[in-house]
Backbone as CSV, one residue per row, in Angstrom:
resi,resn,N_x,N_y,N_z,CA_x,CA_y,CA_z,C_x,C_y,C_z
1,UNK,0.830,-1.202,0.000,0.000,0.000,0.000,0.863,1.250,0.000
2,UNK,1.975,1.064,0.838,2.731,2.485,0.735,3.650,2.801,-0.220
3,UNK,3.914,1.302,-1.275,4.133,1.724,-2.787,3.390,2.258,-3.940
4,UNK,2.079,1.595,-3.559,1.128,2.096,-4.141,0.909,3.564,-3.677
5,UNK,0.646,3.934,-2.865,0.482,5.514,-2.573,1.253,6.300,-2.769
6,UNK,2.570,5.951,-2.996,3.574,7.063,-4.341,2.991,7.381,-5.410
7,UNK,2.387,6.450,-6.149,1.834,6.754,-7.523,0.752,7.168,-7.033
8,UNK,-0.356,6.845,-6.289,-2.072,7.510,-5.930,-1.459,7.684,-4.643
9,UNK,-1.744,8.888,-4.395,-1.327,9.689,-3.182,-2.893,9.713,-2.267
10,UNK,-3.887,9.199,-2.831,-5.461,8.852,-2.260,-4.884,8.307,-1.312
11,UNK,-4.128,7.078,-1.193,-4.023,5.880,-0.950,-3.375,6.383,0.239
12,UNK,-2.772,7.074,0.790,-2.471,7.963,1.923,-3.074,8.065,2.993
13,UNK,-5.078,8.615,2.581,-5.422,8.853,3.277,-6.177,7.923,3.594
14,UNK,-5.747,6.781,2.792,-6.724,5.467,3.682,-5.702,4.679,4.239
15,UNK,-4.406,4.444,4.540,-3.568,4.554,5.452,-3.539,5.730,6.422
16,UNK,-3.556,6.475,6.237,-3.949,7.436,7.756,-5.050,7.052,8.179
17,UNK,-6.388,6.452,7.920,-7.596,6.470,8.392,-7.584,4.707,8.984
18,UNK,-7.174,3.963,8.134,-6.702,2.267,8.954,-5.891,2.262,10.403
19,UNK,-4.800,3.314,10.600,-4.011,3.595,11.434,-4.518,4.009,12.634
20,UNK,-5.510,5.201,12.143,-5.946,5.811,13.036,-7.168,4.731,13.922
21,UNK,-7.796,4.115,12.898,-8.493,2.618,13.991,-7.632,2.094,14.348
22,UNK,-6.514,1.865,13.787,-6.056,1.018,14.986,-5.524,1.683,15.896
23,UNK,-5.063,2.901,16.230,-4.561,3.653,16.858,-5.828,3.470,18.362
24,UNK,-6.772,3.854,17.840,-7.988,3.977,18.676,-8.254,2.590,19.307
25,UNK,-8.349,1.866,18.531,-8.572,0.625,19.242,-7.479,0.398,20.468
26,UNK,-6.353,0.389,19.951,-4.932,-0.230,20.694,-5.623,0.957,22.091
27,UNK,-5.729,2.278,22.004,-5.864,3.110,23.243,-6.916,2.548,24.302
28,UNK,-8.133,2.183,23.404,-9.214,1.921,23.665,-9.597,0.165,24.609
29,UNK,-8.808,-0.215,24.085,-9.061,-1.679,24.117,-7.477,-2.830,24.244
30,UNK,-7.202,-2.840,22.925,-5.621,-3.416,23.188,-4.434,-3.494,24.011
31,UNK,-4.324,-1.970,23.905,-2.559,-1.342,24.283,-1.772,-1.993,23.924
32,UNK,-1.564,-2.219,22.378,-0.980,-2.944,21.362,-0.577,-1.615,20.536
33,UNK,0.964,-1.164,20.359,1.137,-0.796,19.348,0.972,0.610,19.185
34,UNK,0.633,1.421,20.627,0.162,2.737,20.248,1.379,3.497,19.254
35,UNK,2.826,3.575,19.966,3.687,4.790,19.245,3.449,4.069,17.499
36,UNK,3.566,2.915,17.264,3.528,2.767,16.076,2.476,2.627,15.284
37,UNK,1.178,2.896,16.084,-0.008,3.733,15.043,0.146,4.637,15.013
38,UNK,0.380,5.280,16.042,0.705,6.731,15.862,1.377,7.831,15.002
39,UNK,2.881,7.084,14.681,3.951,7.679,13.993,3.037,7.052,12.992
40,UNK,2.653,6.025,11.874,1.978,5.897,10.960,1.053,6.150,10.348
41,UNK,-0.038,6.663,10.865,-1.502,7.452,11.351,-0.766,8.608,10.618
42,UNK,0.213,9.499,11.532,0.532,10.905,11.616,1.274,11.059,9.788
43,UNK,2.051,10.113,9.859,3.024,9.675,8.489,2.001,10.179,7.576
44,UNK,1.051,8.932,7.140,0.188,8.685,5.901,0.146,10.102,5.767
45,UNK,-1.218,10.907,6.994,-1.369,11.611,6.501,-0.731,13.050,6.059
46,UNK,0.289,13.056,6.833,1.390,14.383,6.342,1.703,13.897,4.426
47,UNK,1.808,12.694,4.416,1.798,12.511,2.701,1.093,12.819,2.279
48,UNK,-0.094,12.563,2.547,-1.483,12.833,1.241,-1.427,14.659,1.637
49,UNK,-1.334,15.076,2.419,-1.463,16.625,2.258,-0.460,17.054,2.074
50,UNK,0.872,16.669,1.028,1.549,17.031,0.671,1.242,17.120,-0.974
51,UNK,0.117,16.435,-1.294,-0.635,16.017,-2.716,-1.931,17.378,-2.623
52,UNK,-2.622,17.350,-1.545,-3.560,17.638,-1.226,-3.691,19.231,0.147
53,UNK,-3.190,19.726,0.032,-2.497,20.602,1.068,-3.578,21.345,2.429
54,UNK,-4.712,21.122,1.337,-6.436,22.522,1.886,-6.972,21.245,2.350
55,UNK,-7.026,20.216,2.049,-7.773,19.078,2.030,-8.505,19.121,3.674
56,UNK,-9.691,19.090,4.260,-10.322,19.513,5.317,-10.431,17.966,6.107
57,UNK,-10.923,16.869,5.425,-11.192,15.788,5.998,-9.582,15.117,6.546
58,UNK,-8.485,15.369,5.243,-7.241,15.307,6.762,-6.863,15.613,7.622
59,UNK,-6.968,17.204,7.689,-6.608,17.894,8.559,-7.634,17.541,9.915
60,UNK,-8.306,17.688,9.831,-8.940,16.874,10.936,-9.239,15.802,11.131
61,UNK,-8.512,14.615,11.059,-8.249,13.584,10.939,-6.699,13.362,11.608
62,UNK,-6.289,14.270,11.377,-4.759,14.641,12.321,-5.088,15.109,13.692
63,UNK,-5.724,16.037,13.524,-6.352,16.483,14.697,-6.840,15.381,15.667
64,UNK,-8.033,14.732,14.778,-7.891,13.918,16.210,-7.203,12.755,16.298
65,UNK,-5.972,12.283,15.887,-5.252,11.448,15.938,-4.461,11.871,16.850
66,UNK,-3.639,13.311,17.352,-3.688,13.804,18.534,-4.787,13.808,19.547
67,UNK,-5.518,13.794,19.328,-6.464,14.012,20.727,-6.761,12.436,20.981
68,UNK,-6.853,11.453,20.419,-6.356,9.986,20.753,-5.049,9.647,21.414
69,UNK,-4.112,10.580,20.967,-3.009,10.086,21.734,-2.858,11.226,23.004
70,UNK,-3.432,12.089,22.868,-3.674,12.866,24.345,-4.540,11.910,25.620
71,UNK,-5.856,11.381,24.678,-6.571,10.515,25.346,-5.750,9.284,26.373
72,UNK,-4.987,8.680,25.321,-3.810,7.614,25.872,-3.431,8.595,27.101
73,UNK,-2.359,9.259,27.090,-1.357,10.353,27.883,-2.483,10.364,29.152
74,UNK,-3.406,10.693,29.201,-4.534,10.877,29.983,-4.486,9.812,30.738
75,UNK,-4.647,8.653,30.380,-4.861,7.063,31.300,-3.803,6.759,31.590
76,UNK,-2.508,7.427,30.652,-1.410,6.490,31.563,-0.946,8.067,32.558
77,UNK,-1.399,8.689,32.936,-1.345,9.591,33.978,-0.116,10.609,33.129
78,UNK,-0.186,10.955,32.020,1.207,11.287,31.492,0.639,13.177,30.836
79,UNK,1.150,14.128,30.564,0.708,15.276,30.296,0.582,15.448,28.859
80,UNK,-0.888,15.274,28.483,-1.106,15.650,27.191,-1.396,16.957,26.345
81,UNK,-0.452,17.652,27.504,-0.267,19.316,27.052,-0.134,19.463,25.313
82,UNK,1.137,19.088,25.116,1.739,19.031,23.788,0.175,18.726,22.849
83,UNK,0.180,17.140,22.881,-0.680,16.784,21.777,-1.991,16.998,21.881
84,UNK,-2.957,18.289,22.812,-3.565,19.012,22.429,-3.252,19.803,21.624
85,UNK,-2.352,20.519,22.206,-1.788,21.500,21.448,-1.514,21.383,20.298
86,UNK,-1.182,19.756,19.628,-1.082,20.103,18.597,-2.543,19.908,17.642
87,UNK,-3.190,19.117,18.027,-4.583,18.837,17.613,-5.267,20.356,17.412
88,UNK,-5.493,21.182,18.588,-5.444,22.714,18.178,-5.257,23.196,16.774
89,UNK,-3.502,23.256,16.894,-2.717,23.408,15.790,-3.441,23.272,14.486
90,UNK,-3.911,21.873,14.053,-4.239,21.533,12.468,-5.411,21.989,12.371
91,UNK,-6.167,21.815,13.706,-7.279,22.419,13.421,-7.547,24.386,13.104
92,UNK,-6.776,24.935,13.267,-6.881,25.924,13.464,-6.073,26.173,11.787
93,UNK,-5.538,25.038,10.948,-5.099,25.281,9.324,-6.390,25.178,8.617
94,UNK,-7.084,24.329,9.107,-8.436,24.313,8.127,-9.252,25.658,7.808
95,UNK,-10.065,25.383,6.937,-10.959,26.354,6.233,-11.863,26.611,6.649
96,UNK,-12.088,25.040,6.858,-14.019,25.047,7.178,-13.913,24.645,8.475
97,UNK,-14.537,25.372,9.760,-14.513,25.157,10.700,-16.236,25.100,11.098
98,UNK,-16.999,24.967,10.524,-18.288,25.294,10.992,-18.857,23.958,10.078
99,UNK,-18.822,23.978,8.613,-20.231,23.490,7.928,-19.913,21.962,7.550
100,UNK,-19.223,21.277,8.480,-18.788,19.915,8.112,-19.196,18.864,9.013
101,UNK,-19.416,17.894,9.259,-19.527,16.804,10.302,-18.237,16.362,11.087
102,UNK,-16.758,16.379,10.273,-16.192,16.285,10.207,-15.076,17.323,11.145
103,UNK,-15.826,18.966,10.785,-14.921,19.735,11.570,-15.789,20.148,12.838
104,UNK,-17.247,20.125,13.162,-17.443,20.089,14.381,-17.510,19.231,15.302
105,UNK,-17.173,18.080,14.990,-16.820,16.799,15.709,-15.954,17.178,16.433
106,UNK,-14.500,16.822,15.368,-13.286,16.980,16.190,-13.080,18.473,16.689
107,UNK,-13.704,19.630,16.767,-13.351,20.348,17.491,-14.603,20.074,19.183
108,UNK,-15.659,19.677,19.115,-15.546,18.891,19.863,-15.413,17.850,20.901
109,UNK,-14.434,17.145,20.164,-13.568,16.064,20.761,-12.360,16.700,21.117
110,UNK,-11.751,18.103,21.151,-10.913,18.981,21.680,-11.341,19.598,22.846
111,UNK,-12.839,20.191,22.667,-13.224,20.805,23.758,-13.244,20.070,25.198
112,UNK,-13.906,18.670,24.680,-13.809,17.522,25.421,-12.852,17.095,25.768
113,UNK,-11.303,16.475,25.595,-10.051,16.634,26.079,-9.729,17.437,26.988
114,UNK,-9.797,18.524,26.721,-9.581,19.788,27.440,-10.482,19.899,28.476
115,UNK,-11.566,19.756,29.076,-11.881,19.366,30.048,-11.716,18.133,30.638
116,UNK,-11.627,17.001,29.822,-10.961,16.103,30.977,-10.176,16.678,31.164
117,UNK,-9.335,16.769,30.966,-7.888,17.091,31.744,-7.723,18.550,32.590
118,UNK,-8.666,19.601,32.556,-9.235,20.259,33.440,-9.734,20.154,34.676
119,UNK,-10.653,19.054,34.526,-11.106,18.193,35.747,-10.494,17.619,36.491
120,UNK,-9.642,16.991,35.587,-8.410,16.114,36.408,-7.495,16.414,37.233
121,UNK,-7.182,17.996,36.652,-6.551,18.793,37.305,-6.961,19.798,38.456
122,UNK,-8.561,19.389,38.458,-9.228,20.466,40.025,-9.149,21.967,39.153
123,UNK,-9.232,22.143,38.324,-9.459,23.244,37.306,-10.813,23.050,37.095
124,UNK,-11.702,24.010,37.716,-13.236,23.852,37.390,-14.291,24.738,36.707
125,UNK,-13.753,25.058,35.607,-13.844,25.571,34.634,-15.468,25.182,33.282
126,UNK,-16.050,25.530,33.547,-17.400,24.715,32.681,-17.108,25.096,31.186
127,UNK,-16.471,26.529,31.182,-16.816,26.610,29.465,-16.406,25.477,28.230
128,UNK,-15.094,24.985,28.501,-14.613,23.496,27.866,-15.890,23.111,27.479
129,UNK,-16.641,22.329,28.866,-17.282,21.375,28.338,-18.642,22.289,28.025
130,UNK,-18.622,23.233,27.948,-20.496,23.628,27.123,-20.117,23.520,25.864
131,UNK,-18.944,24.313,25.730,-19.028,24.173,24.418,-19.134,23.111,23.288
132,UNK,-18.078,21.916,24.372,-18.584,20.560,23.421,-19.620,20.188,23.332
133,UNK,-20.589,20.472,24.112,-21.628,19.863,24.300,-22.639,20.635,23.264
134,UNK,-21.995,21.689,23.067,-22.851,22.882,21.997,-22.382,21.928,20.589
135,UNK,-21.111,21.781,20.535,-20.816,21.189,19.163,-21.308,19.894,18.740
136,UNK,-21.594,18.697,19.859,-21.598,17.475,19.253,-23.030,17.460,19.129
137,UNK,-24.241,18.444,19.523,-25.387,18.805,19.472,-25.023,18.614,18.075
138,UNK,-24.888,20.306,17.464,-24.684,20.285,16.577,-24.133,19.060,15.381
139,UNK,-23.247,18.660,15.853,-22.881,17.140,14.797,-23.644,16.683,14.304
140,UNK,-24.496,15.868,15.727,-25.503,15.792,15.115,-26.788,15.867,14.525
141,UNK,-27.106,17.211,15.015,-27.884,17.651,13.446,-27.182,17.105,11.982
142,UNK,-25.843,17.275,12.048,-25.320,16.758,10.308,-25.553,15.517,9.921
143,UNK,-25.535,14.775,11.093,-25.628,13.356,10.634,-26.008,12.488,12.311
144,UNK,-27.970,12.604,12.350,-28.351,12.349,13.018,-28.383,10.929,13.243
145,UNK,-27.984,9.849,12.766,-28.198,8.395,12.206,-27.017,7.913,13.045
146,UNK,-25.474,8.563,13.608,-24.419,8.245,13.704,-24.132,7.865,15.278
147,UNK,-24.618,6.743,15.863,-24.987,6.651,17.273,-23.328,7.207,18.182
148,UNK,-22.317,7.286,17.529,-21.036,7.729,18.346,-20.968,9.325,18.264
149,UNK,-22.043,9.680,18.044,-21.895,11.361,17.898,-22.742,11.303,19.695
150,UNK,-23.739,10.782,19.750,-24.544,10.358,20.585,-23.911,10.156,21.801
151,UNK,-23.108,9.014,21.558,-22.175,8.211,22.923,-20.951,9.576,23.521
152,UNK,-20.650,10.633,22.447,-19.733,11.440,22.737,-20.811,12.759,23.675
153,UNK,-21.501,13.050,22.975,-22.559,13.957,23.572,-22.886,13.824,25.220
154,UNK,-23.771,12.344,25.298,-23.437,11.591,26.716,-21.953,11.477,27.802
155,UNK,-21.383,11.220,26.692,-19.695,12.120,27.706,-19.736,13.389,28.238
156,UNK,-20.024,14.004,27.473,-19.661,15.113,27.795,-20.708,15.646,28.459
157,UNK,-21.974,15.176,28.567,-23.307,15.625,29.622,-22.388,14.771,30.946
158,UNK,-22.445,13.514,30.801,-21.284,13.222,32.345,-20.440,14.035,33.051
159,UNK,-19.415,14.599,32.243,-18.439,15.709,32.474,-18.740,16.643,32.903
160,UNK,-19.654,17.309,32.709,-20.440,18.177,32.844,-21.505,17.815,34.542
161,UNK,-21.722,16.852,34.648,-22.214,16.220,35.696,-21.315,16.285,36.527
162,UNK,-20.069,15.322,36.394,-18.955,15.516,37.779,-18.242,16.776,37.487
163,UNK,-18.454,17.628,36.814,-17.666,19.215,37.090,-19.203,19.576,38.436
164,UNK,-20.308,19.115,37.960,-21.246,20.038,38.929,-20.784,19.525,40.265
165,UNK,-20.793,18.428,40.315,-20.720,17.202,41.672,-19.344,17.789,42.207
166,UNK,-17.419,17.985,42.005,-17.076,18.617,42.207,-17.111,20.131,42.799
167,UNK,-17.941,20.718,42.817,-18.841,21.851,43.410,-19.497,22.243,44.575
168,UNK,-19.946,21.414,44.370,-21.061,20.569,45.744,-20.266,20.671,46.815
């Protein structure tokens, strides 16, 4: 595949997008393999937007391939300062920040990061999480059918729950 994607540089971004499941899974489930989905995930897609430069569905697709590996950093108690930051970063190259499924997701799934790790930190701060909770609303309106827009929404109403309970 990664000979093939010299000549079709497509082929990139479906190696960044295989990676990135497995990336997720290994965080999620495995703990098989994270640095080397990771560096591969990140790889593919720095290629195809070297073909493709504006391209919106990579760039956030990078994005949250950081905020997966922030997620990791998170459970193993480790500071996922950086790879917010950089998830931020790509997101903040894109174009379309509003009219996509795609770009109000992962922003988010940023907002959401960012309050976990707010919380975690006794930083009790609500705006983080309204706002995700404003966005994955929104999501799904784009694509009401997609039950993990749903399961993320419910996160972040939780979060939002133990920021109140914290309070108390």
């Amino acid at each position: 595949a990664i000979n093939m994607a010299r000549s079709y540089p497509d082929t990139y971004l479906g190696l960044c997008q295989i990676n990135n499941a497995m990336l997720f899974d290994a965080v999620q489930r495995t703990r098989q393999n994270t640095t080397l989905y990771t560096n591969k995930a990140i790889q593919a897609c720095k290629d195809y937007l070297i073909a493709y430069p504006e391209d919106d569905f990579a760039i956030f697709l990078l994005a949250r391939i950081h905020i997966i590996v922030a997620q990791d950093q998170m459970k193993l108690n480790q500071s996922p300062l950086q790879s917010i930051e950089s998830a931020h970063n790509w997101i903040k190259q894109s174009q379309n920040k509003e009219n996509s499924i795609s770009a109000v997701w992962t922003r988010a799934l940023l907002h959401t990061i960012k309050a976990s790790h707010d919380l975690k930190n006794g930083l009790l701060n609500d705006e983080e999480i309204n706002q995700a909770i404003a966005l994955y609303k929104k999501s799904v309106f784009f694509a009401p059918d997609q039950v993990y827009l749903l399961n993320d929404l419910i996160h972040a109403y939780a979060l939002q729950a133990e920021l109140f309970l914290s309070l108390i």
